[in-house]
Each structure stands twice: as C-alpha cells, then as structure tokens.
C-alpha positions as CSV (number, residue, x, y, z in Angstrom):
1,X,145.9,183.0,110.0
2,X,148.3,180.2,110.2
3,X,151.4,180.3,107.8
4,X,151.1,176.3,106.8
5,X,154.8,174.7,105.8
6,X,153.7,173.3,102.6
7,X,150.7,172.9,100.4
8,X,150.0,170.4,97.9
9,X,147.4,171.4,95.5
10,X,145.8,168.3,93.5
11,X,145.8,164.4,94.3
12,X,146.6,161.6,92.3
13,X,149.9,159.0,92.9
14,X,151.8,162.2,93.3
15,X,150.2,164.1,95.4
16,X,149.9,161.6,97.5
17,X,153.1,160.4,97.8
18,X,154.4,164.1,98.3
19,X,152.2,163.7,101.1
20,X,153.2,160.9,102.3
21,X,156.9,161.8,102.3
22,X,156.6,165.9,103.5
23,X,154.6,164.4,106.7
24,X,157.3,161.6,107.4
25,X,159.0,164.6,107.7
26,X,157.0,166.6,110.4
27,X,156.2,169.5,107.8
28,X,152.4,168.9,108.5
29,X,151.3,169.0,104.9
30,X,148.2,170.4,103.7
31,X,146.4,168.3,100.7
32,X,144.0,170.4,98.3
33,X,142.7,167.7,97.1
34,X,139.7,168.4,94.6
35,X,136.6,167.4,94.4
36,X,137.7,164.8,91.6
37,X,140.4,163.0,94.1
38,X,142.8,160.5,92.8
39,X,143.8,161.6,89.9
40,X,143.2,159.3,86.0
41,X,143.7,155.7,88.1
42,X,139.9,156.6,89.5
43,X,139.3,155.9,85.9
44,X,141.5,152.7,85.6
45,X,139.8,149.4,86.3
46,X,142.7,146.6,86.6
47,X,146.0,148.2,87.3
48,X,149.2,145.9,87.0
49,X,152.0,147.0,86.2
50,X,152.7,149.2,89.9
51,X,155.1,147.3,92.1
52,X,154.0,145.4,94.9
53,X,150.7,144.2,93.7
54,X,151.7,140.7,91.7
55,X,148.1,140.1,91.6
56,X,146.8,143.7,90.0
57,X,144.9,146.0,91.6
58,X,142.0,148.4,91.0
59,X,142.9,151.9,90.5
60,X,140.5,153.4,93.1
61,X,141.6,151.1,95.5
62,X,145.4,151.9,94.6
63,X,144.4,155.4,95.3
64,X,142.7,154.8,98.8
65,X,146.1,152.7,99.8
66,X,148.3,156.3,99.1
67,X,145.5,158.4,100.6
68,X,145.3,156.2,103.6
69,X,149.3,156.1,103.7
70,X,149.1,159.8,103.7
71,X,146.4,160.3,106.0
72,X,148.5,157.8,108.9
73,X,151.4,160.3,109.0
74,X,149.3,163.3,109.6
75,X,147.7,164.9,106.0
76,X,145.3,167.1,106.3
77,X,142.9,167.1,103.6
78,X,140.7,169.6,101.6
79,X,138.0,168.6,99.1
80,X,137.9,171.6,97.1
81,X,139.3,172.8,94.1
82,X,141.8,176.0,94.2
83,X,140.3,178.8,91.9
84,X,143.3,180.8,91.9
85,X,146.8,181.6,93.4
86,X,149.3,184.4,93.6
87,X,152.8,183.3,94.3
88,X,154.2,186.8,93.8
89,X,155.5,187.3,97.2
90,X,155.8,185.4,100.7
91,X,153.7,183.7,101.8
92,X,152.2,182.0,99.0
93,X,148.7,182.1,98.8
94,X,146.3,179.6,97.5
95,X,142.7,180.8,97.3
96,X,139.9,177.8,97.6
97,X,136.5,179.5,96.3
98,X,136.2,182.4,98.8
99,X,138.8,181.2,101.4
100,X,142.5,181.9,101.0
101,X,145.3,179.9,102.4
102,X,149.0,180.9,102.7
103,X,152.0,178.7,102.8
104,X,155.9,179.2,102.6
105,X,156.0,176.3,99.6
106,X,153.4,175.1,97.6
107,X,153.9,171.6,95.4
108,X,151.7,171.5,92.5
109,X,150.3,168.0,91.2
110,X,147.0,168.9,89.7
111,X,147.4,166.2,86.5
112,X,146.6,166.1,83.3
113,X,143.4,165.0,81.8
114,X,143.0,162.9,78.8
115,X,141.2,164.8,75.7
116,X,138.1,162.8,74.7
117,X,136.5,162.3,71.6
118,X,133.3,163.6,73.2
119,X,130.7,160.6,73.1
120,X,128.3,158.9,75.8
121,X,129.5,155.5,74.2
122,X,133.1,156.4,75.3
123,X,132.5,157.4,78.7
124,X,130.4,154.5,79.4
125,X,132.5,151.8,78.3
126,X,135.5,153.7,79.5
127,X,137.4,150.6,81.3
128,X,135.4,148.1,79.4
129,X,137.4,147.9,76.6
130,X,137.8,151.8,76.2
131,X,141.7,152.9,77.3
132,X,143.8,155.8,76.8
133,X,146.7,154.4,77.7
134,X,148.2,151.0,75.8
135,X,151.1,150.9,78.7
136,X,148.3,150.9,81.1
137,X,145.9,148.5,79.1
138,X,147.6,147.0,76.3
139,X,148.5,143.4,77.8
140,X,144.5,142.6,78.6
141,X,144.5,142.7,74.8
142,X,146.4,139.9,73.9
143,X,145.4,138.5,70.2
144,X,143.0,141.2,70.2
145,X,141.6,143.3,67.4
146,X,142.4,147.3,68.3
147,X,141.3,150.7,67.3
148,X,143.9,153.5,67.9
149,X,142.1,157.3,67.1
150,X,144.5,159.8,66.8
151,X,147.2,161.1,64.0
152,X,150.0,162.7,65.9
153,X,153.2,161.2,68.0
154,X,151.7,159.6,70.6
155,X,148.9,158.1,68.4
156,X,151.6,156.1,66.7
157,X,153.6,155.5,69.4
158,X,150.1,154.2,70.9
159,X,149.7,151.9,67.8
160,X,153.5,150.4,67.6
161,X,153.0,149.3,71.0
162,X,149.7,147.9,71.4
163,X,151.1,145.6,68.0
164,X,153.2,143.4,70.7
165,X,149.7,142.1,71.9
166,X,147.0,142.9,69.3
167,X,146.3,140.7,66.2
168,X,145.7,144.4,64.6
169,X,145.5,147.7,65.0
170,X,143.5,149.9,62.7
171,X,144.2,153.1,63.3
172,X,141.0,156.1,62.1
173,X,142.5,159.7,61.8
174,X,139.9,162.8,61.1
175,X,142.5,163.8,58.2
176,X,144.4,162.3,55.4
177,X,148.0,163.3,56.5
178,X,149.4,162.4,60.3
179,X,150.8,165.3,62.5
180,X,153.3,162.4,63.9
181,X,157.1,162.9,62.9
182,X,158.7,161.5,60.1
183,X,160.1,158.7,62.0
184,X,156.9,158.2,63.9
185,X,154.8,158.0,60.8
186,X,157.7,155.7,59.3
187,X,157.7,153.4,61.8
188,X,153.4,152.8,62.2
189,X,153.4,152.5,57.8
190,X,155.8,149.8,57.8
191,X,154.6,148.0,60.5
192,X,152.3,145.3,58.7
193,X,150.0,144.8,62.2
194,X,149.2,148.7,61.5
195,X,146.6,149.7,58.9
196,X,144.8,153.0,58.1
197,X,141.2,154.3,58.0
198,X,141.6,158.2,56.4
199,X,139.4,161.1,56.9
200,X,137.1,159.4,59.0
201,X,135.6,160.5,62.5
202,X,134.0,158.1,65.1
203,X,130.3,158.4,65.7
204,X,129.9,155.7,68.4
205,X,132.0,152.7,70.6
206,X,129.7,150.0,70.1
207,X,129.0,147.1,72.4
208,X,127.4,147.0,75.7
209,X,129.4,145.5,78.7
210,X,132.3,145.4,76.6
211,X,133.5,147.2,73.3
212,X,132.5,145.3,69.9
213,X,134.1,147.8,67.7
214,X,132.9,151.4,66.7
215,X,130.6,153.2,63.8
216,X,132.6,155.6,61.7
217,X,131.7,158.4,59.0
218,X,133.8,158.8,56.5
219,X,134.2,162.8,56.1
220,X,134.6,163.5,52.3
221,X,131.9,160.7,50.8
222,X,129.4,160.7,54.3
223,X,129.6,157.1,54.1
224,X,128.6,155.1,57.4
225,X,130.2,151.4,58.2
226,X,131.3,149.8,61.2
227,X,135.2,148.5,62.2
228,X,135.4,145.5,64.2
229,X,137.2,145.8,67.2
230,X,137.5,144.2,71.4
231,X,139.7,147.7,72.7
232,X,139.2,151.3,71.6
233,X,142.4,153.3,72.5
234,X,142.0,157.3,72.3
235,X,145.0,159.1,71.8
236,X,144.0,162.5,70.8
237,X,146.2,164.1,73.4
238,X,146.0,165.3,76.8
239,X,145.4,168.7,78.6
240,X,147.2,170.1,81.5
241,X,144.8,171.4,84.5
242,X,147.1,174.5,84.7
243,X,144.7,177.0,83.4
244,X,144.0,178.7,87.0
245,X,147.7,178.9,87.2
246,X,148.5,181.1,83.6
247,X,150.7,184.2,84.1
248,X,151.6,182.7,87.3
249,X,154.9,181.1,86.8
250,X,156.1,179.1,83.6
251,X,154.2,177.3,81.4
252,X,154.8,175.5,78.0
253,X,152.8,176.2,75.1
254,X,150.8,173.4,75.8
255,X,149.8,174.5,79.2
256,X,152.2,171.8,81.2
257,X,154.6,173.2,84.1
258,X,158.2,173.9,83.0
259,X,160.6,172.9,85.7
260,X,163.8,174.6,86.1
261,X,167.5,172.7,86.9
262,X,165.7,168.9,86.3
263,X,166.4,166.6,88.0
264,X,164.9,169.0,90.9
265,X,161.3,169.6,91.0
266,X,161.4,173.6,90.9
267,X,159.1,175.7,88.4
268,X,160.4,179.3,87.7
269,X,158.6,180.6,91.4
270,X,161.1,179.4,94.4
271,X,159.4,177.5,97.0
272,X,157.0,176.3,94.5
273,X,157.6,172.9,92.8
274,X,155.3,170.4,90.5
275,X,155.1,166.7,90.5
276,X,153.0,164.2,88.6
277,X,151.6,164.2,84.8
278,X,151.4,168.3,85.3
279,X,155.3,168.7,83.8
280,X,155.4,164.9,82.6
281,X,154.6,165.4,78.8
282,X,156.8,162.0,77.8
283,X,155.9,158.9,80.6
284,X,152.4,159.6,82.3
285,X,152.7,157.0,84.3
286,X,151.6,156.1,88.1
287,X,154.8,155.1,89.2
288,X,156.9,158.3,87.5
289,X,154.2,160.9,88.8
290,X,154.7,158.8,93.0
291,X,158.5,158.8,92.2
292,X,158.3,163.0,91.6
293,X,155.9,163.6,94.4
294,X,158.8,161.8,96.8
295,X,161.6,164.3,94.8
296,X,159.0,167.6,95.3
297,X,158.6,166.4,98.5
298,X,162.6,166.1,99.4
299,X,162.9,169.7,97.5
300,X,160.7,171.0,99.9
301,X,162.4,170.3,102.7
302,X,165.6,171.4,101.7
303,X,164.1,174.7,100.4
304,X,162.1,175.1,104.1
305,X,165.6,174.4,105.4
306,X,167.0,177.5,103.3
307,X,164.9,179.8,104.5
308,X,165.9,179.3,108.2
C-alpha cells in the first residue's frame, strides 16, 4: 500500500482550498471528502459577502467553483466518511469504513455543524428566511422584523448585529436568565431594537415559502401565541464533528481542535494540522476557514520538507 503525502479529511472552503494549494504544490493530495460534501455553504442560499463574486453567489455553486479548482490541479477525491484514525505512529492512518489509508500528514477540516432546535418547520424553511448566521444573512433583512433563539454569547452577539438591518429583534430564550457574559447581556438589554420573550421554547417556524414568524409555548403558564417575524436566526450553538477523533490528539471541552504555536495550523500530533470551523470557535466564516486551509496547506509542506 501506497504511503500518500498528505490527506485531508472533510470538505468545505477549507478543505478545498488546502487542496487546492497542497496540489499546486505536487504533493498529490488525497480529499476524504464525506458523503455530506461542501461543508454549511451547501445549506446557504445567496452568498455575498466572499470576494470576487460582486453579484452573490449560491453556496453550492461556491462550493463546485473550489472543488473544481481542486480537482484541475490533480485532487483525488473520496466520498466517504472516515470512521476512525490512529495517529500514534508513522504513517498516519485514516480508516474509511473497512479500508485503511496511510499518509505522512493528514490536515483535518471536517466543520462544525450548527445545533438545531429540532423541527421540520426549521429544516424546510432553512434558507427561506431560516439563518444561523446574521454575518451570513443579516443584510437580506433590511427593515425586517427578527427572531434570535438562544441565551448565551453568541445569541447576543447574533442579536446586536442583526439590529444594524432589522426594525426588531425579539429574542425567545428556554430560561429566564441568559448564559451570555455580563457585558454581552449588557449590551443586548440596553439596546432598545432588542426585546425579550422568557421561558419560552419554539414549537413551529411558520410560513410556507418564506418565514411569517413562529408559534411559541410559554414553559411555566403552557400558554400558546404566535411572534411575528420575516427571519428566524438560531443561535443555540454549534458542534464540532470531532467525535471520531476523541483521545486522538487535543481537543477543547467543547469538542473543537486545539492548535498549538497559532498562527501555524498544528494540533498537538506532528504532521497533523486542522483548518476550517473545526478550531475556529470565534469567526465561522467561508473566507477564514479557505484562508486556514491555504496556511495547513503551506504547513504541510514545510513539515513534508522536515522529514527529508
């Protein structure tokens, strides 16, 4: 069995670009890329805030641009999803269901995936009016009337900002406390665009093509009413797809990739590096995750360089 140069488990902007930038550089990369390719912008409708699209793009066809990028300069690619590695000595190996693969680095960009609130409603209007990201979404919402769910930091932080284009922004928390910070918390209750809706859970988006606002039980009295609203922003958190990869190298206690010596793109494992929204707990953005799939990309080289 062949020894490959690198491996890059998981797609997504960057995967893609690690891709993209290991086989400009005649390393011959392997892409695991999942059976959900692309990573979250296969869930974005309108993306426009990535350079060089003045016009906006749709996130699927963002992603077929980087996979066909990748795919030009040689990228070979896997549609499978890796069930387990051990990267306790050289080679690494990377097992695929029954088959196992071994490389000198690996560059891990598996993503993160948004935590939903659980309902068909959501899914089906997801892109419709249905966001979970107000940097992503917020400017299509302009004068709009928005629904933030969520208590904790990036609830508010969620909130603050989508108060540049909303008209309002009602925010519905299960409890009758936030999680946020201090400041956080300070910053949402003074702001007079932000209002609160305590101890309440939703039971349903509502609207067809589009999101006309969303039914809600209140928790302590079991009363039933119905909030208004034209965008439905969930920010309940988000979950690291890092559990095949626990007790195999560094991991906060949220599950996300620590890296070691940042800028660099190494985890605590030499010759194994992360990229994308798998270490990225503060920006989750397209263009962040491509700009550290270029740096795990450089990394690798130099470390394949190292060894010789």
């Amino acid at each position: 069995m062949s020894v490959e140069n690198v491996i890059i488990v998981g797609s997504g902007p960057a995967g893609y670009t690690a891709a993209i930038y290991a086989a400009r550089a005649n390393l011959n990369p392997l892409m695991i890329e999942g059976y959900q390719s692309g990573g979250l912008l296969m869930l974005t409708s309108e993306v426009e805030n990535f350079p060089g699209f003045p016009k906006g793009i749709q996130g699927p066809e963002l992603m077929s641009h980087f996979r066909a990028q990748a795919e030009r300069f040689g990228t070979r690619f896997v549609q499978k999803n890796v069930t387990d590695v051990d990267f306790s000595q050289n080679p690494k190996k990377v097992m695929i269901e029954s088959e196992i693969l071994e490389a000198k680095s690996v560059i891990l960009s598996t993503g993160a995936a948004t935590k939903w609130i659980g309902l068909e409603s959501e899914q089906r209007l997801l892109g419709k009016g249905v966001s979970s990201c107000a940097t992503c979404d917020g400017a299509f919402f302009r004068g709009a009337k928005l629904v933030v769910v969520g208590g904790g930091d990036s609830a508010m932080e969620e909130a603050h900002f989508l108060t540049r284009f909303a008209s309002h922004v009602t925010v519905i928390h299960r409890r009758d406390t936030l999680k946020a910070s201090k400041i956080m918390q300070d910053r949402a209750k003074n702001n007079p665009k932000i209002s609160f809706i305590w101890d309440t859970e939703v039971l349903e988006v509502l609207g067809e093509d589009a999101v006309k606002g969303c039914r809600v039980r209140n928790l302590k009295t079991g009363s039933i009413s119905e909030v208004p609203c034209e965008g439905f922003f969930v920010a309940i958190g988000h979950e690291p797809n890092t559990s095949f990869l626990k007790g195999k190298l560094d991991l906060d206690s949220k599950g996300y990739i620590v890296l070691n010596h940042r800028p660099t793109t190494n985890t605590s494992i030499a010759g194994v590096f992360a990229a994308g929204d798998v270490q990225d707990t503060i920006y989750r953005q397209a263009i962040t995750a491509a700009a550290s799939g270029c740096q795990a990309a450089i990394d690798v080289e130099r470390y394949l360089e190292s060894l010789h």
